[in-house]
VOPAGU-2260 file (C-alpha; in pm, 1 decimal, decimal comma):
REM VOPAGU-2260
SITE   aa  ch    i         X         Y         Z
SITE  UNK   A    0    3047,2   -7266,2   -3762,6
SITE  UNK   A    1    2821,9   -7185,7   -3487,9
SITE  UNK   A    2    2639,8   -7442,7   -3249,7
SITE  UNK   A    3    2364,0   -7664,8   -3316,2
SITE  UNK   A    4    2206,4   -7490,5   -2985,4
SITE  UNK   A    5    2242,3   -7147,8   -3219,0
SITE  UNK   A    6    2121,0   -7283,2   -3520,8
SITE  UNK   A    7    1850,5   -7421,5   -3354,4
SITE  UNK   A    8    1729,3   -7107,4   -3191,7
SITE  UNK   A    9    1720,2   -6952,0   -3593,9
SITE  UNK   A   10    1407,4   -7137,9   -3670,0
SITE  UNK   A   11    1250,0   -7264,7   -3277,9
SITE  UNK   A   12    1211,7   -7063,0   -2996,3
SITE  UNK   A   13    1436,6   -7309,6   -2746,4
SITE  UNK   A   14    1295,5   -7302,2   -2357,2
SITE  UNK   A   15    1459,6   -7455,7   -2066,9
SITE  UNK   A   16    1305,1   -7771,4   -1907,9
SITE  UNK   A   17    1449,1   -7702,5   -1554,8
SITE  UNK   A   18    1419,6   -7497,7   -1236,4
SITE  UNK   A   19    1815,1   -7471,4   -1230,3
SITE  UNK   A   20    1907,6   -7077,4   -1252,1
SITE  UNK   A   21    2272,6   -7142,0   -1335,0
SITE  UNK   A   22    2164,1   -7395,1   -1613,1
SITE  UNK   A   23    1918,6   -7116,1   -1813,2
SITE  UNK   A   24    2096,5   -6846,1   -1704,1
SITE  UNK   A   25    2418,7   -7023,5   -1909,5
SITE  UNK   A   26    2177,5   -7115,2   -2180,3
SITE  UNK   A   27    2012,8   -6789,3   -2265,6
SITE  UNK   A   28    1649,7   -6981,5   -2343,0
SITE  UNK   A   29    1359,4   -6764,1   -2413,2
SITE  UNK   A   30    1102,3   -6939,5   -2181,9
SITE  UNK   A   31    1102,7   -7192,8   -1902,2
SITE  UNK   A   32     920,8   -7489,7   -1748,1
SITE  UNK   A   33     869,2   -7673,5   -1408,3
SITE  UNK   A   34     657,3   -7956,1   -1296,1
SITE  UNK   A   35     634,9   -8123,9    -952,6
SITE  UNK   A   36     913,2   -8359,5   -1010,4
SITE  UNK   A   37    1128,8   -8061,6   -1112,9
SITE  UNK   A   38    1021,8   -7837,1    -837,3
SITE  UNK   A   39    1107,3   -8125,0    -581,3
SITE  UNK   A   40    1464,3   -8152,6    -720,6
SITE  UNK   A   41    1494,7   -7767,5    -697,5
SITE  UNK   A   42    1387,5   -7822,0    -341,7
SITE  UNK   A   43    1724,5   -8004,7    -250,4
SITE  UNK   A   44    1889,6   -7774,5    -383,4
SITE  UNK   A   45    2088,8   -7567,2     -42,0
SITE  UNK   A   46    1962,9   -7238,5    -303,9
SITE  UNK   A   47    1629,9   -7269,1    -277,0
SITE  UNK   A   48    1634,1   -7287,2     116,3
SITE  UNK   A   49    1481,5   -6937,4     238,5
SITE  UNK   A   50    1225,2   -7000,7     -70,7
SITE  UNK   A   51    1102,1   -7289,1      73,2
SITE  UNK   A   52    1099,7   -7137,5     403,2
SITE  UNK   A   53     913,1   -6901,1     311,5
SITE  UNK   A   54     632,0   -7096,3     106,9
SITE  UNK   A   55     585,5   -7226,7     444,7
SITE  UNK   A   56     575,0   -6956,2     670,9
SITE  UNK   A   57     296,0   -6763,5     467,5
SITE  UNK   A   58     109,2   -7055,3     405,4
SITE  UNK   A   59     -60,9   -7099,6     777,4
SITE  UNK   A   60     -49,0   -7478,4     739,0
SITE  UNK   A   61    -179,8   -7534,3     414,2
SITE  UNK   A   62      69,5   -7765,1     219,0
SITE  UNK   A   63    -120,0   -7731,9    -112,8
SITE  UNK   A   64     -96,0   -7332,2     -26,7
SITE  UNK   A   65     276,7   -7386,7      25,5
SITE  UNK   A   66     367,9   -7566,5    -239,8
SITE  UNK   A   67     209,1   -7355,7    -485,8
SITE  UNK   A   68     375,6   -7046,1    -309,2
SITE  UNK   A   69     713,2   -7243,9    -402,1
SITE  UNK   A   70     645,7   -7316,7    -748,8
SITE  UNK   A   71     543,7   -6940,8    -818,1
SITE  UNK   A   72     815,8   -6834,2    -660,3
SITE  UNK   A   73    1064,2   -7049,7    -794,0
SITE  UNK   A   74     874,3   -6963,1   -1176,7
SITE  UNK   A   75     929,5   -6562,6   -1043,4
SITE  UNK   A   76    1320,7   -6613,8   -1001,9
SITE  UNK   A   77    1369,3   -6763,2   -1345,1
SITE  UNK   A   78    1140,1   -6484,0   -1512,9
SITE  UNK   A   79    1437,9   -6254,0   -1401,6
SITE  UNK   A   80    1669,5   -6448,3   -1613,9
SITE  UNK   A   81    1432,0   -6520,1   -1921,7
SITE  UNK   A   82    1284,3   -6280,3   -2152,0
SITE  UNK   A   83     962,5   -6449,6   -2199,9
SITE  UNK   A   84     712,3   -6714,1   -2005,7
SITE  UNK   A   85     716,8   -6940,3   -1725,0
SITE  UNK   A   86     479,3   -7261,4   -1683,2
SITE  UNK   A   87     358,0   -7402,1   -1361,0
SITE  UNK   A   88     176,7   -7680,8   -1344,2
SITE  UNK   A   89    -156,5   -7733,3   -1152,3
SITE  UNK   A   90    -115,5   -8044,1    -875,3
SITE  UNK   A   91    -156,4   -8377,1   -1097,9
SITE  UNK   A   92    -427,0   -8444,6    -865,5
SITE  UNK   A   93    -657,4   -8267,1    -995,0
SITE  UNK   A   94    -635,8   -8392,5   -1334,6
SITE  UNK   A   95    -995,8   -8574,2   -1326,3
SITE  UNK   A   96   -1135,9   -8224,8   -1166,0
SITE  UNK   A   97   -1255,6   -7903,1   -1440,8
SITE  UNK   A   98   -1345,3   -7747,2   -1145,0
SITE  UNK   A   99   -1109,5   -7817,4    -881,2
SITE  UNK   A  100    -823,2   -7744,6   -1165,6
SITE  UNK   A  101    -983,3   -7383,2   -1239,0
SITE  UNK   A  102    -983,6   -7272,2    -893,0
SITE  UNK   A  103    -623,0   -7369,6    -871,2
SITE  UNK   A  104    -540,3   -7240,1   -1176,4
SITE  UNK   A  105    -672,8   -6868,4   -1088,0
SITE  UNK   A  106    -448,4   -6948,0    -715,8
SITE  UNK   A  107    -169,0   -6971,8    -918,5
SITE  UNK   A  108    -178,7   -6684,2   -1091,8
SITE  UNK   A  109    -301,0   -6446,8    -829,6
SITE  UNK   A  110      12,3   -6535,7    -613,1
SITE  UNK   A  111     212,6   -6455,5    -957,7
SITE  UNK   A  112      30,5   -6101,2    -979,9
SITE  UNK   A  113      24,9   -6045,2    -619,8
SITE  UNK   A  114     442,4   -6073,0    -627,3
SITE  UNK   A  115     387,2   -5797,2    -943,6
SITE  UNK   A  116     448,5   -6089,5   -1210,1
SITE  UNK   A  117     170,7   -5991,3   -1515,4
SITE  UNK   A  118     -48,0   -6329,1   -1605,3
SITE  UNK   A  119     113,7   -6264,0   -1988,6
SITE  UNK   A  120     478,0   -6391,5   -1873,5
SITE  UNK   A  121     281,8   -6712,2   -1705,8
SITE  UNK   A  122     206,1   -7042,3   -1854,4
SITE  UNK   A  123     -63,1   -7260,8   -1644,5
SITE  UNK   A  124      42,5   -7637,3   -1710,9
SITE  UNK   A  125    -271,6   -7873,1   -1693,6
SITE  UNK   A  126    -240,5   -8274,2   -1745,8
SITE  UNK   A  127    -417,3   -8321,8   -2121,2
SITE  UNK   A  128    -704,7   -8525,3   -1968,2
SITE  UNK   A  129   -1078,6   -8408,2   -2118,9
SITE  UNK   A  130   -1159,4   -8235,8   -1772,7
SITE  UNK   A  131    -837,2   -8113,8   -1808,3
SITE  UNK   A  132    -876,8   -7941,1   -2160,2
SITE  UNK   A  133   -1194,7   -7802,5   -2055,9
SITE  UNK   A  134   -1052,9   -7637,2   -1788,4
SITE  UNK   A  135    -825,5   -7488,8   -2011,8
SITE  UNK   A  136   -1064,6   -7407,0   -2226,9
SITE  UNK   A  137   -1266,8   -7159,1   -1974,1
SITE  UNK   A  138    -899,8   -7040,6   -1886,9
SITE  UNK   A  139    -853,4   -6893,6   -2180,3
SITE  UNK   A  140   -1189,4   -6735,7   -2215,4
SITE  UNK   A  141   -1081,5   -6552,5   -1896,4
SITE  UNK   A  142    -709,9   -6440,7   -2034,8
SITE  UNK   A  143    -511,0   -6730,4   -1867,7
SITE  UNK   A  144    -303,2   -6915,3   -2093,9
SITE  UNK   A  145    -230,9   -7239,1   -2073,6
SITE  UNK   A  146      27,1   -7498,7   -2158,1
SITE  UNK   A  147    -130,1   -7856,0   -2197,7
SITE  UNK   A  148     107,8   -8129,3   -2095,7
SITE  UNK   A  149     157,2   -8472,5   -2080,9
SITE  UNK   A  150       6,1   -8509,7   -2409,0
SITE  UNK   A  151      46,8   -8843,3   -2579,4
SITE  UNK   A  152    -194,3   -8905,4   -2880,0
SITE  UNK   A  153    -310,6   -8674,4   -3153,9
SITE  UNK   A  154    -701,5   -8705,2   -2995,2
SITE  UNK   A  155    -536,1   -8551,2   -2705,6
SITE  UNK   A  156    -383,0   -8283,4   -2957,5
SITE  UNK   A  157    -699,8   -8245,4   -3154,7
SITE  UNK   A  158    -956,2   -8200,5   -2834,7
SITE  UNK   A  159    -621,5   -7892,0   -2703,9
SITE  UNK   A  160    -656,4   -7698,5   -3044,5
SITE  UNK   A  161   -1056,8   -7702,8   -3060,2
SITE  UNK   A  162   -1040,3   -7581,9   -2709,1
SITE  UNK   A  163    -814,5   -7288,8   -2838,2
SITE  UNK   A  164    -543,9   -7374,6   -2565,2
SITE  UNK   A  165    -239,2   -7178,0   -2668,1
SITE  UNK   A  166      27,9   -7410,8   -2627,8
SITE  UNK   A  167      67,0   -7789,5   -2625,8
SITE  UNK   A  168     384,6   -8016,0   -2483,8
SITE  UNK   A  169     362,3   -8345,3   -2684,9
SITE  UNK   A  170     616,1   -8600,8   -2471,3
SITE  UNK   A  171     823,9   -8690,7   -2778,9
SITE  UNK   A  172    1084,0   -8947,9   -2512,9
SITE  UNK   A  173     814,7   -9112,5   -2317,7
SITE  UNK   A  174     622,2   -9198,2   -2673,9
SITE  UNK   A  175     987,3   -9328,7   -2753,6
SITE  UNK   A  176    1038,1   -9546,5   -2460,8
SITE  UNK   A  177     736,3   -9717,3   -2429,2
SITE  UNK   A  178     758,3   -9831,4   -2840,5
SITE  UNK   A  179    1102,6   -9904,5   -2758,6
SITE  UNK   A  180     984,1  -10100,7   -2452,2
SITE  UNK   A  181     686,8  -10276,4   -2654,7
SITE  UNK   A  182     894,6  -10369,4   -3003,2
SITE  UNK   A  183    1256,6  -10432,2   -2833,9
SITE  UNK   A  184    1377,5  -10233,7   -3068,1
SITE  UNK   A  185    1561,2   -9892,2   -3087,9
SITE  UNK   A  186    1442,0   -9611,2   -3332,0
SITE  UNK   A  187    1640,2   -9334,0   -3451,5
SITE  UNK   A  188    1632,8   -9083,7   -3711,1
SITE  UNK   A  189    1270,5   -9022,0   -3859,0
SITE  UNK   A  190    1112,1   -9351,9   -3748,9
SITE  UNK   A  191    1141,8   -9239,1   -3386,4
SITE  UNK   A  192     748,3   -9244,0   -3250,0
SITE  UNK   A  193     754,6   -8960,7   -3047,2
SITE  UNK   A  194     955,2   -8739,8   -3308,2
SITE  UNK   A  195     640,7   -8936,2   -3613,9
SITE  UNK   A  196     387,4   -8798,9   -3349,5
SITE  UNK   A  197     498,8   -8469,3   -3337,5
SITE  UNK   A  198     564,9   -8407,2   -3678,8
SITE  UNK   A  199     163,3   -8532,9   -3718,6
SITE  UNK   A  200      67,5   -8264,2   -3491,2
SITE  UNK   A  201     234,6   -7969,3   -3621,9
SITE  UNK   A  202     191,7   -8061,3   -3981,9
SITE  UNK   A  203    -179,1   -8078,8   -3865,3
SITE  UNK   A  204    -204,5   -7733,5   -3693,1
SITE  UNK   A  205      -0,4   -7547,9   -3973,3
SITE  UNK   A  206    -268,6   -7710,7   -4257,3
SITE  UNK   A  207    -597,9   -7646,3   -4100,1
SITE  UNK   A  208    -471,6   -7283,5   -3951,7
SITE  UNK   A  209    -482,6   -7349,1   -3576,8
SITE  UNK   A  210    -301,0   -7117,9   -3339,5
SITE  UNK   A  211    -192,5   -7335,6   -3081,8
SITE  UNK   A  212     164,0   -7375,4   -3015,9
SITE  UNK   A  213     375,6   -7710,0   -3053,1
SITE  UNK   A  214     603,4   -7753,8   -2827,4
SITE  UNK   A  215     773,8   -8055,7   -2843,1
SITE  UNK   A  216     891,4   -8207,4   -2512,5
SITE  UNK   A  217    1074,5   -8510,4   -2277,4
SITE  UNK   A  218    1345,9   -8594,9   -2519,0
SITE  UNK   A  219    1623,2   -8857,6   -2491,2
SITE  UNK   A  220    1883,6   -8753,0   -2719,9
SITE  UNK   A  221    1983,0   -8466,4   -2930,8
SITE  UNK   A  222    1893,3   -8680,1   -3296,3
SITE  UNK   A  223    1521,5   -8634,9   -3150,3
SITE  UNK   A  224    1602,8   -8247,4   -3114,6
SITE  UNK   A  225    1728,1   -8239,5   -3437,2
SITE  UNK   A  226    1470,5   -8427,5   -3638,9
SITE  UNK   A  227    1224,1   -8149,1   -3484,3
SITE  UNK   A  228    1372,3   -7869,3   -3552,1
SITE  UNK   A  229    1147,2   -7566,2   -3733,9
SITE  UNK   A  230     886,7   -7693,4   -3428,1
SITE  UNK   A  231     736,6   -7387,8   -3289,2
SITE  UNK   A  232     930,7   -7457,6   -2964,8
SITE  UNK   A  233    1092,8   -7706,2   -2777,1
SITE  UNK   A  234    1160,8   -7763,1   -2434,7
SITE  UNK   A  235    1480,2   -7914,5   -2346,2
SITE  UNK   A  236    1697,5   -8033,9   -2020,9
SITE  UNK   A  237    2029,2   -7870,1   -1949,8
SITE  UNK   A  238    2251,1   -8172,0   -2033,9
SITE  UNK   A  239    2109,4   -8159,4   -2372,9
SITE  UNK   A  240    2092,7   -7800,1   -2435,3
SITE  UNK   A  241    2524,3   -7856,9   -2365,4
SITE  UNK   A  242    2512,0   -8120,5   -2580,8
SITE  UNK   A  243    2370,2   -7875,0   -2856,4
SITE  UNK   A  244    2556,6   -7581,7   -2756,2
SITE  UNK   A  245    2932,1   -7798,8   -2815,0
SITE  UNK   A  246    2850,6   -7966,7   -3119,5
SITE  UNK   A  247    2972,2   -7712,7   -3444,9
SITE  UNK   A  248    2809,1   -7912,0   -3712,7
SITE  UNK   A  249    2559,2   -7836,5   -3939,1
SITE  UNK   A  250    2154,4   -7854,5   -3877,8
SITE  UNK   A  251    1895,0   -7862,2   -4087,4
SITE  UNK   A  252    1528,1   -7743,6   -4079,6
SITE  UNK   A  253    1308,6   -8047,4   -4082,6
SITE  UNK   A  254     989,5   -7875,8   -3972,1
SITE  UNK   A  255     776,8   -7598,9   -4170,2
SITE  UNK   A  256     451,4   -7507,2   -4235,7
SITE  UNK   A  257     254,6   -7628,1   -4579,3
SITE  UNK   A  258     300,8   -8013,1   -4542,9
SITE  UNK   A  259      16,6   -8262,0   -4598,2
SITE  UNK   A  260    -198,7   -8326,2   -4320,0
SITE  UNK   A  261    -542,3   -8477,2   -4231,0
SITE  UNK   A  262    -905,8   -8256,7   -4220,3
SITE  UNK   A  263    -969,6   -8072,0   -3913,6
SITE  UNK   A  264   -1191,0   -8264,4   -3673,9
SITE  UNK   A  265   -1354,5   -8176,7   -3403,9
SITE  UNK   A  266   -1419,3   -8443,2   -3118,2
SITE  UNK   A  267   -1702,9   -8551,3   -2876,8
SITE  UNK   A  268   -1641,4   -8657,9   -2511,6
SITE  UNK   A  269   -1725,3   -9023,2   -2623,9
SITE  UNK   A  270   -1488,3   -8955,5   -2943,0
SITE  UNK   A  271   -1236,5   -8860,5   -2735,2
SITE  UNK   A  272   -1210,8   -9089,9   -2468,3
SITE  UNK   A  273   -1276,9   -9428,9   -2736,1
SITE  UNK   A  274    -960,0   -9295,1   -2948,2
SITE  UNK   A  275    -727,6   -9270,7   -2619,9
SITE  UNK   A  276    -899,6   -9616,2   -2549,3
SITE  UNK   A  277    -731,8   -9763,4   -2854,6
SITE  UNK   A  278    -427,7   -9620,8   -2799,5
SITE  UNK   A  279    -265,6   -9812,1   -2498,6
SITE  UNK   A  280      78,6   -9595,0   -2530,6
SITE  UNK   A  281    -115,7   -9337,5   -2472,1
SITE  UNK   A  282    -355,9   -9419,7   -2200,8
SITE  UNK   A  283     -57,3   -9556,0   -2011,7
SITE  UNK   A  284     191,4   -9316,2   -2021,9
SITE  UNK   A  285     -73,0   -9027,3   -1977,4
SITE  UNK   A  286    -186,6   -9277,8   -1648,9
SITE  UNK   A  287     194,5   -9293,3   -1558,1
SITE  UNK   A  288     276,4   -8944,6   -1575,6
SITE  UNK   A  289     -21,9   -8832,9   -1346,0
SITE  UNK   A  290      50,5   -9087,9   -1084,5
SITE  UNK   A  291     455,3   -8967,7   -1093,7
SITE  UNK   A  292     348,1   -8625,7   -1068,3
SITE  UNK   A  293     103,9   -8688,8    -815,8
SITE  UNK   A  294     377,4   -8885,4    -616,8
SITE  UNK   A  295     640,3   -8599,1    -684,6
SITE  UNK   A  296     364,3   -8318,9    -509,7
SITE  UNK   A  297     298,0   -8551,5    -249,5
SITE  UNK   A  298     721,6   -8592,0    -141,7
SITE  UNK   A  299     750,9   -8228,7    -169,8
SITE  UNK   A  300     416,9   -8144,7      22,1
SITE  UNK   A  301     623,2   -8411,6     298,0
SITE  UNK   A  302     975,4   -8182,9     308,2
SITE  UNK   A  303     715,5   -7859,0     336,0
SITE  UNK   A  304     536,5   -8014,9     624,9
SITE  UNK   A  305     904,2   -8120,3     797,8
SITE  UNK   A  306    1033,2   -7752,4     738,2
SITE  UNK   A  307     645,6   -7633,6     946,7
């Protein structure tokens, strides 16, 4: 019997959520991700020393200069070790700023093609916030593809595939914790929020023939994995891609194209921003993840300024 981490990769392309080399080199995933609070544990790491050096030695005093320098080159040493994309993710500051996050955006990947890395192996990550998606949406007019994150609520998921964004990170374990938190009560299996949300979301793309990709993301155990699998992708952390790759027993499918779903429907600024008003998980934990991002870019802008 092979693994469940084998199986898996049969029917969803399987990407790494980590900046660890060892971890995806031992995993073999086909792309990669990184965030600030990623990048800022990769930044402790003895490794990644002369990196962060030199982020800060090309970066004449300009932390924000610096720590993008870091994350590209951090995203260029794992895209010698993957056969397909990297994401980097624009500072969560900007998440309330179309224009500040396009200008960042195009930094991001000019460092990538000035170090010979070709925008089609990159990923730009962008908070799912409506300035947010409408930066994306301009990005991809100009042949930068983007990966919307922090995405909680199928408004969020809607507004990404009318903007034509090409790939989408639903967090399927911070959905989880915060019903968990709310009901004092675990869910496993099927009933899991985050694994119902997802499920909504693909089965919703597949019907009404959008191209954007689901990636599911942030996952707590390996029964979440499972009850996903057949997602386009999924993103997983090294202890559970182990976890996957030493258990032998069988996996099933759960996810495929042709389900049920509801009408396409396309949504209004005021639409938008009423439906994620209704949904407090949502609004919070998209609040919450900005801030700990934000907090994240701010430590590791603090260890780039003590290196200068």
């Amino acid at each position: 019997m092979t693994s469940k981490l084998d199986q898996l990769k049969q029917f969803t392309t399987v990407v790494a959520d980590t900046g660890d080399f060892d971890a995806i080199a031992r995993m073999q995933p086909v792309d990669a991700t990184t965030n600030p609070s990623l990048l800022l544990k990769a930044a402790a790491m003895p490794r990644y020393a002369q990196l962060l050096n030199n982020a800060v030695s090309t970066s004449q005093g300009d932390l924000g200069l610096a720590c993008d320098r870091f994350g590209v080159t951090v995203g260029q040493e794992i895209l010698k070790i993957i056969p397909g994309r990297i994401s980097t993710e624009v500072d969560a500051r900007l998440s309330f700023d179309t224009q500040a996050t396009l200008r960042r955006a195009e930094r991001l990947i000019d460092l990538y093609e000035q170090a010979g890395v070709g925008r089609e192996r990159v990923l730009i990550k962008i908070a799912s916030t409506w300035e947010g998606i409408r930066a994306a949406e301009q990005l991809e007019k100009a042949g930068i593809q983007c990966n919307l994150t922090l995405l909680f609520s199928f408004a969020q998921a809607q507004a990404c595939a009318d903007a034509g964004v090409f790939l989408i990170s639903p967090f399927v374990g911070r959905i989880y914790d915060w019903y968990k938190k709310a009901e004092g009560r675990d869910f496993v299996g099927a009933e899991d929020p985050g694994v119902q949300s997802v499920t909504r979301i693909y089965n919703y793309y597949k019907a009404n023939g959008y191209a954007t990709v689901v990636m599911g993301a942030s996952f707590r155990n390996i029964g979440q994995i499972e009850q996903l699998a057949g997602c386009d992708r999924l993103t997983i952390s090294p202890e559970l891609l182990q976890q996957l790759a030493d258990d032998q027993s069988p996996l099933e499918r759960k996810l495929s194209s042709g389900q049920p779903a509801e009408a396409r429907q396309s949504l209004e600024q005021s639409q938008f921003r009423w439906a994620m008003n209704e949904d407090p998980m949502a609004t919070e934990k998209l609040a919450e993840g900005i801030r700990q991002f934000a907090r994240d870019q701010e430590k590791l802008e603090k260890l780039l300024a003590d290196i200068a």
